[in-house]
N, C-alpha and C positions, 0 to 999 in steps of 0.2 A: 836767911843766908842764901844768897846768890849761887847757882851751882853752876858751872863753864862746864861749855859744851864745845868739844872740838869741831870746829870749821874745815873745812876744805875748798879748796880754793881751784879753779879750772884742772892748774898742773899738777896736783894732786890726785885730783878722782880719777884725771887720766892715766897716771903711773900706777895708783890701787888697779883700775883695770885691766891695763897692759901687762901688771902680774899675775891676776890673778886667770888671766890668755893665755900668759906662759905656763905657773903650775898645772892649771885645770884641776881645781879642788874641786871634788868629789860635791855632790849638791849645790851647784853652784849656778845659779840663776843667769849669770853676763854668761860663763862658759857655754850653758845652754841657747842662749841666745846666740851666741856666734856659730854655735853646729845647727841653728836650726837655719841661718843666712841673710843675705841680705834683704831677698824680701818679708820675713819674718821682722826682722827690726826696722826696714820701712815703714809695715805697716804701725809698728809703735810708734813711730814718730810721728805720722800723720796722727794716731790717736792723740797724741802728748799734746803736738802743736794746737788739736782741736780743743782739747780740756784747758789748753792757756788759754786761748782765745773767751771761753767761757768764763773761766773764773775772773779774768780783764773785765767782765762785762757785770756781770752780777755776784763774784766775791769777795772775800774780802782782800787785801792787799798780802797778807800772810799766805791765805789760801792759793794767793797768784804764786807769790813767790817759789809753795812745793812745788807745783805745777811746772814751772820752770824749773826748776833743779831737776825735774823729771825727764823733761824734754832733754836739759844738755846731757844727761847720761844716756840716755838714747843715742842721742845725736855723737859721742865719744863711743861708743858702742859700733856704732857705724864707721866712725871713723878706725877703729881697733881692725874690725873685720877687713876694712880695705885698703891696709896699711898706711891710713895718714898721720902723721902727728900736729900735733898742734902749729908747728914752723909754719904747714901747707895750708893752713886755716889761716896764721894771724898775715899772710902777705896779702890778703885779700880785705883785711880789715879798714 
């Protein structure tokens, strides 16, 4: 038996974040990352974008893929911190 597994989708992980910015739940990993700043989540991104680059190269397609889902939360992490929403991202698409 096949078990579903909820997806999330760009503007989804974005709004999870953007509340969980607003509550600031107690043990909270994103809320951490945004009191630690922007160059604290810089620096993740630069790590994320290097680990896609790697797993593109010698992993496997799946292994890319986490990889990337890593990165855009990083990268929506970033944008959280310095008030863009996704509108100021897709004009540029």
């Amino acid at each position: 038996m096949e078990q579903w597994v909820a997806v999330k989708d760009f503007e989804t992980l974005f709004a999870e974040l953007l509340n969980k910015a607003d509550r600031k739940p107690e043990g909270s990993g994103t809320v951490q990352a945004l009191e630690e700043g922007a160059h604290h989540i810089g620096k993740k991104i630069i790590e994320e974008a290097g680990e896609v680059w790697i797993a593109a190269e010698y992993q496997s397609d799946e292994e890319l893929a986490e990889e990337m889902s890593q990165l855009i939360y990083w990268m929506q992490v970033m944008m959280i911190k310095r008030g863009l929403r996704p509108e100021d991202i897709y004009k540029y698409l």
